[in-house]
C-alpha positions as CSV (number, residue, x, y, z in Angstrom):
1,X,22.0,-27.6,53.6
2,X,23.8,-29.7,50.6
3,X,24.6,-26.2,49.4
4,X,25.6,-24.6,52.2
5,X,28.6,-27.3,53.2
6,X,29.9,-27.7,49.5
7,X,30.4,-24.2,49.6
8,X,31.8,-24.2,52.8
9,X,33.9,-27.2,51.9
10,X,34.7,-25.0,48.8
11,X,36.3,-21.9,50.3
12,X,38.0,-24.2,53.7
13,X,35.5,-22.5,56.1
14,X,32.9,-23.6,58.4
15,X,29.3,-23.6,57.6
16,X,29.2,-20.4,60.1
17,X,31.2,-18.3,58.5
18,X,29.3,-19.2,55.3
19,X,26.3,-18.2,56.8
20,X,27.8,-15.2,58.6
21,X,29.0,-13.8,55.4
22,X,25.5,-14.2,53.3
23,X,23.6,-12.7,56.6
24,X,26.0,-9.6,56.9
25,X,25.5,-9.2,53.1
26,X,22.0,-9.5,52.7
27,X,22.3,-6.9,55.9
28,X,24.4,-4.2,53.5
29,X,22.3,-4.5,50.6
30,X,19.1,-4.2,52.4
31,X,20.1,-1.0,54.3
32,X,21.4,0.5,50.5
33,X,18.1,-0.5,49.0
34,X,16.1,1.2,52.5
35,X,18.3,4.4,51.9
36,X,17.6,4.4,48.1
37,X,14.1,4.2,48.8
38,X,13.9,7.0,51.6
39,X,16.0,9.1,48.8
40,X,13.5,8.4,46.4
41,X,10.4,9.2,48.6
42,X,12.8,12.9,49.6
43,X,12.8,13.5,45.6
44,X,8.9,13.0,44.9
45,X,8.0,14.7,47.9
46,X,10.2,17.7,46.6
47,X,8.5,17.4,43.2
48,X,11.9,16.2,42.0
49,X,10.6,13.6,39.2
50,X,11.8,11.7,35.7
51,X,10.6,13.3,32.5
52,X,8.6,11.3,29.9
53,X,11.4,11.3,27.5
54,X,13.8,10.4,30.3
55,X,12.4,7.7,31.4
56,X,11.3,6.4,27.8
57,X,15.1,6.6,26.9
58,X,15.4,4.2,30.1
59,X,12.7,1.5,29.6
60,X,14.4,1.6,26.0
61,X,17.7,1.5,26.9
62,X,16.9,-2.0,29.2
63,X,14.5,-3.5,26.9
């Protein structure tokens, strides 16, 4: 909770709105991750998938 009121303290809000903010954000980015995923699941089940050398240039590109 130390967290929470220093950055409320921080950006002159109330521990509410800082809480309000983080929920309706963790909201968004769970609904983009659940529609990425239902995307993902459309593609394979159309066959639609990475090649080996496409996803070796990934995993090398990130490594």
């Amino acid at each position: 909770m130390k967290q929470l009121d220093k950055l409320a303290d921080r950006m002159d809000r109330s521990r509410n709105y800082v809480v309000n903010q983080a929920i309706d954000q963790l909201l968004d980015v769970h609904a983009w991750q659940v529609e990425r995923t239902k995307e993902g699941i459309k593609a394979a089940d159309e066959g639609r998938f990475a090649s080996d050398a496409e996803m070796k240039r990934i995993f090398n590109k990130y490594r």
